[in-house]
C-alpha positions in Angstrom: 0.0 0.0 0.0 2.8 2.6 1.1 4.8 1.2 -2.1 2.0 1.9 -4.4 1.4 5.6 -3.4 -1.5 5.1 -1.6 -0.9 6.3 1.4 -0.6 10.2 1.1 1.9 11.4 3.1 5.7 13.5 3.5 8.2 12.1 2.0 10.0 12.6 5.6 7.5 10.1 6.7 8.1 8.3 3.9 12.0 7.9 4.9 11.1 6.9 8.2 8.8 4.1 7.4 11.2 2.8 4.8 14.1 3.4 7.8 11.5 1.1 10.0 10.6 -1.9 7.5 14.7 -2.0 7.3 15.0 -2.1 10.9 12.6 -4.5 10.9 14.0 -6.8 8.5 17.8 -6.7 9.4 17.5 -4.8 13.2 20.4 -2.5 13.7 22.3 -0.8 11.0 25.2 -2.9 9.1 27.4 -2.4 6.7 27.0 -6.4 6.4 23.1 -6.6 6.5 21.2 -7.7 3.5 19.9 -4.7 1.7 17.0 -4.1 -0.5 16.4 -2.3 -3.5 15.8 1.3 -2.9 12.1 0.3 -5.2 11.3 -1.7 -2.4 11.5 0.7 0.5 10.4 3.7 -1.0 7.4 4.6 -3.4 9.0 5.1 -6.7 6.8 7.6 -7.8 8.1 9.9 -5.3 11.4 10.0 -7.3 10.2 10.3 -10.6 8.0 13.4 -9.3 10.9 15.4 -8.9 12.5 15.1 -12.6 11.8 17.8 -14.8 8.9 17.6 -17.0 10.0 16.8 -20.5 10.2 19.9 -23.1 6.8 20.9 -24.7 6.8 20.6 -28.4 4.1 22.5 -29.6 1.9 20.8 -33.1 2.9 21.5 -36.1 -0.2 23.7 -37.6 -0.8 22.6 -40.8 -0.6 19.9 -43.5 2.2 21.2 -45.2 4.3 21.5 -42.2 3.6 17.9 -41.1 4.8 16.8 -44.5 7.8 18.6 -43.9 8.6 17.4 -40.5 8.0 13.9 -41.8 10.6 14.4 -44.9 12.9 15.9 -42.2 12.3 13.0 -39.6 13.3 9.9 -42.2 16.6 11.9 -43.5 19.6 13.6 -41.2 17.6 15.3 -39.1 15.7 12.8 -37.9 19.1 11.1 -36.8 19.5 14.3 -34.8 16.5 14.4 -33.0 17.1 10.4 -32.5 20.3 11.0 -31.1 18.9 14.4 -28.6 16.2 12.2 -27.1 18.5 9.4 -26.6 21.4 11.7 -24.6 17.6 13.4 -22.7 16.7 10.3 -21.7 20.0 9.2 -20.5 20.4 12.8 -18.9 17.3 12.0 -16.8 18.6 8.3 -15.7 21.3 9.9 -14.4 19.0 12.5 -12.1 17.3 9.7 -11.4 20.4 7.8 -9.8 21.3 10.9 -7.9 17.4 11.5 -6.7 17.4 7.5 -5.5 21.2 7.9 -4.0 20.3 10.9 -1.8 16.7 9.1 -0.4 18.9 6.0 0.2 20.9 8.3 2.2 18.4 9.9 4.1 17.3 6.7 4.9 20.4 5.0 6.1 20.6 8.1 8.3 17.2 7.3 9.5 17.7 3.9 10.3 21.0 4.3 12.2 18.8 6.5 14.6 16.6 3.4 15.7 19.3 1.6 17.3 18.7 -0.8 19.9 14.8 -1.2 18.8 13.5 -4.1 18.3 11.9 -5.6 15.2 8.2 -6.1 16.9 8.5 -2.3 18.2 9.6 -1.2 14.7 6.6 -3.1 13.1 4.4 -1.1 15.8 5.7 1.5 15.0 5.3 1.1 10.9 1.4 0.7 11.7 1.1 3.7 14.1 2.3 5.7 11.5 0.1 4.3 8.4 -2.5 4.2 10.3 -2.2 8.0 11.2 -4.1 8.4 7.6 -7.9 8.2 7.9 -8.1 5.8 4.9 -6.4 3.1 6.9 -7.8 0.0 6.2 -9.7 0.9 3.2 -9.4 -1.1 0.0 -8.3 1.5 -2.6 -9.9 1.3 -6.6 -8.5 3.5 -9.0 -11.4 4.9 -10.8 -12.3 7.2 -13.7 -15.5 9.5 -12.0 -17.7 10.2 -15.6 -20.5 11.7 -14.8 -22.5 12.7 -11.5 -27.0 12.4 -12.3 -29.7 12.9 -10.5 -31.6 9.3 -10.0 -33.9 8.5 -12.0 -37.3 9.6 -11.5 -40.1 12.0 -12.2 -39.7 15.8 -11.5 -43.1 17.4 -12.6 -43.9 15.0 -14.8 -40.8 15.3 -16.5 -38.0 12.5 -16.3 -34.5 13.3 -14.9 -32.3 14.0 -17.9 -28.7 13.2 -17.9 -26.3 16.5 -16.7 -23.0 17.2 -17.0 -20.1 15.9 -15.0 -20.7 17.5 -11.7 -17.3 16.9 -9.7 -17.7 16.1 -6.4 -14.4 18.5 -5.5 -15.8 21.9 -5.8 -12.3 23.6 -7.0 -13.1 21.9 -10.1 -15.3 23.6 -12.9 -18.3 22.4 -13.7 -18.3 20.3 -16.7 -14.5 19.5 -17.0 -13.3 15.6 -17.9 -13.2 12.7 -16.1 -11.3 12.9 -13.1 -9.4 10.4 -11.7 -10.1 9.3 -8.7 -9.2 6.8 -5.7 -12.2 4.8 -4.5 -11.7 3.8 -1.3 -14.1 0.4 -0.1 -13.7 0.1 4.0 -16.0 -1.4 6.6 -18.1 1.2 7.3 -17.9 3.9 4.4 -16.7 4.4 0.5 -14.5 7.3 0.1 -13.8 9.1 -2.8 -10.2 10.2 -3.0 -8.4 12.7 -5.0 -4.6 11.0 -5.5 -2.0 11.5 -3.3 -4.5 13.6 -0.8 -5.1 12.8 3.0 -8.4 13.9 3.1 -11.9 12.6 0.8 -13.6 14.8 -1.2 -16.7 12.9 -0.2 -17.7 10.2 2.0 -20.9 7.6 2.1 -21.2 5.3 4.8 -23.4 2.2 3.8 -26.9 3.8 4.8 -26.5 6.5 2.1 -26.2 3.7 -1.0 -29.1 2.5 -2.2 -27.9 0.4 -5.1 -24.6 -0.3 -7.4 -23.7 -2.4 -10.2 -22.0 -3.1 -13.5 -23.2 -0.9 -16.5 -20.7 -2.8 -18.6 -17.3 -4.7 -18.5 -15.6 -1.3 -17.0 -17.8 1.1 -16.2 -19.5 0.8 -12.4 -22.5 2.9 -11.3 -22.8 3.6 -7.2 -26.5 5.0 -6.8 -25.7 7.4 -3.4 -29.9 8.5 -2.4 -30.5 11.2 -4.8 -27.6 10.5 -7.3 -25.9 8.0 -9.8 -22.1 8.3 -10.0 -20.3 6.4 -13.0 -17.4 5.5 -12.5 -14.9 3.8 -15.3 -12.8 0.9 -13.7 -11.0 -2.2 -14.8 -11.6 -3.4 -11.5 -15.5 -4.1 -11.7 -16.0 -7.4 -10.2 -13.5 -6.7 -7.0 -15.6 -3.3 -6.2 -19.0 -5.5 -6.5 -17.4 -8.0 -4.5 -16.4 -6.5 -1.7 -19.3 -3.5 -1.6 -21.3 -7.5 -1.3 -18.9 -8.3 1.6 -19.0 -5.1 3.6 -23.1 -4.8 2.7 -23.7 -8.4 4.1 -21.4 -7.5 7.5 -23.3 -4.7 8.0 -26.4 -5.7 7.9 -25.7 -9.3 9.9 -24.5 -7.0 12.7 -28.0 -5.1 12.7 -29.9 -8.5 13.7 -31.0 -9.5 16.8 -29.4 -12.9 17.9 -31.9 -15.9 18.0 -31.3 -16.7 21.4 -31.8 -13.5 22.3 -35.2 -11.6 21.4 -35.8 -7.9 21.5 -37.9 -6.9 24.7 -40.4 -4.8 22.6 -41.7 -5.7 19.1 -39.3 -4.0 16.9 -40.0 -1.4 14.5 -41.0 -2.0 10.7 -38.1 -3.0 8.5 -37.7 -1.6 5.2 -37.2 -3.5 2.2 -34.1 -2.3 1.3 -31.0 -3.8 3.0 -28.8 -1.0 3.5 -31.2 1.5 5.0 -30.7 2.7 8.4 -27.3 0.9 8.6 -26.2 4.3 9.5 -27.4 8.3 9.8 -27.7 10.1 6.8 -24.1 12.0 6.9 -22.4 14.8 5.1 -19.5 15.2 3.1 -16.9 13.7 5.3 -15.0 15.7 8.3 -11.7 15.0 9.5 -11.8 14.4 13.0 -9.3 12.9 15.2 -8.9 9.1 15.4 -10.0 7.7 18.2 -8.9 3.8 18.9 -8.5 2.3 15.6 -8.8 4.4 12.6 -10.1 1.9 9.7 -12.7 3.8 7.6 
């Protein structure tokens, strides 16, 4: 999870997480302990975020001038431009090399620091520090949000129509692409993510979803009361899978146990599964964790 990126965070933090796992694995420092690849310490993202962005080459504008760069491209100057990228790219292996020497550095340094701790304590410590994110312990979907509608029904005799993407993050403009998205699945709510940030743009805990599915092979629909999000995913079948999972925890919890009947006659129970699993909720609130911090 920390490898992959998904848990947004310093890179200081970073650095002393990878300093624990090595402390972990080997104990103290040594110049004679096994050591890993730098790839599987540290999120290699991180690294690659800190190279330049390569040159813009702006389109050639018309016809003629494509024609022209493509007679250029298949005679000397193409073996120009061949030979430029090729000494660019090894220009930005070699920042590379320097980014991942000076992390591995910082680490070391890191690591040396936690001497005489032991290798449960350093696990411990690994977790208190992932789990310091409010997402801990959610499954985490990369999604493509398409589209945010009104559920279907009747307004004044009039069906709902279809509307424009309405992003859930309101620094976005109305009507912009798809965004991408981390959809987080935990035990008690789905999360909406932008990547690389601590905090959800929104948050639905299971009372709040009335119904989800497969539109097709990729694209997943999460109906949330008065709205259908679409979301595009190659990951259809886990999301259904474990949204099934968490649905059928929750409401096996909300039964009384046979051996054990309610003193009064209890109240109605609607149809619907997943109502009243929780209280209807607003967008999500960052609040100190209290005990364990799984979502």
């Amino acid at each position: 999870m920390v490898l992959r990126g998904y848990v947004p965070t310093s890179e200081e933090t970073l650095q002393t997480l990878a300093a624990l796992r090595l402390q972990s694995l080997n104990s103290d420092f040594s110049t004679h302990a096994p050591f890993p690849r730098l790839e599987e310490l540290f999120p290699p993202h991180v690294l690659h975020a800190r190279l330049p962005p390569p040159p813009h080459r702006p389109p050639t504008k018309c016809r003629g001038a494509r024609l022209r760069a493509g007679l250029l491209a298949s005679g000397l100057w193409g073996q120009a431009l061949a030979k430029q990228r090729a000494e660019q790219d090894q220009r930005l292996r070699g920042r590379l090399r320097e980014e991942g020497a000076s992390t591995m550095a910082a680490i070391v340094e890191k690591w040396k620091l936690l001497q005489g701790m032991g290798r449960p304590e350093a696990m411990a410590a690994y977790v208190a520090l992932v789990r310091e994110w409010p997402g801990f312990g959610s499954t985490l979907f990369d999604v493509d949000l398409h589209a945010v509608r009104p559920r279907l029904g009747v307004v004044q005799g009039q069906p709902w129509p279809w509307t424009a993407l309405t992003p859930l993050s309101l620094q976005s403009p109305l009507g912009s692409g798809p965004q991408r998205l981390w959809l987080g699945i935990g035990a008690k709510a789905v999360s909406l993510y932008k990547p690389g940030e601590p905090e959800p743009l929104d948050s639905f805990c299971y009372g709040r979803i009335s119904s989800f599915g497969a539109s097709d092979s990729s694209t997943f629909r999460l109906s949330v009361e008065d709205r259908d999000l679409l979301f595009e995913t190659s990951q259809v079948d886990e999301i259904a899978q474990l949204l099934n999972t968490y649905l059928a925890s929750a409401g096996a919890q909300r039964l009384p146990r046979p051996q054990e009947p309610p003193a009064s006659p209890p109240a109605l129970e609607p149809t619907v599964l997943h109502q009243g699993l929780c209280p209807v909720a607003g967008p999500w609130q960052h609040r100190a964790p209290v005990g364990s911090s799984h979502s």
